[in-house]
N, C-alpha and C positions, 0 to 999 in steps of 0.2 A: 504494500500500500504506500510507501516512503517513496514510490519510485515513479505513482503515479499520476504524483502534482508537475515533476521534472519540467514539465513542456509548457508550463504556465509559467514560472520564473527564472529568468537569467540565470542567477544565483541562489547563495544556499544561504547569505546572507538577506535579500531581498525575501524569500520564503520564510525565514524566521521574522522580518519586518511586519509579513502580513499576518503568522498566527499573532505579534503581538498587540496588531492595531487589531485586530481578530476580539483578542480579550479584554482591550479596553473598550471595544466598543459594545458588547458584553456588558461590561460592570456598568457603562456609563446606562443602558437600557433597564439594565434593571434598579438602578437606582432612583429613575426616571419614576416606573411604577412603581416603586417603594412610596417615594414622595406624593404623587399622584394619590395611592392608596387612602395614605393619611391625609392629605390637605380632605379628600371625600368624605372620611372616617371623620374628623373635626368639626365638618358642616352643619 
């Protein structure tokens, strides 16, 4: 499976860029609805 992202990035540096803009953008979504949750939950 590690071999069959290869042809979508240059590099192995570039590949590791995208898992990690990958898991911020992850934590930023769900943080999103955490807040979202509560500001509904306080109404």
């Amino acid at each position: 499976m590690k071999d069959e992202y290869k042809e979508f990035f240059e590099t192995e540096e570039a590949d590791q860029d995208s898992k990690s803009d990958a898991k911020v953008i992850l934590f930023l979504v769900i943080l999103a609805v955490v807040a979202a949750t509560y500001w509904v939950a306080v109404q």
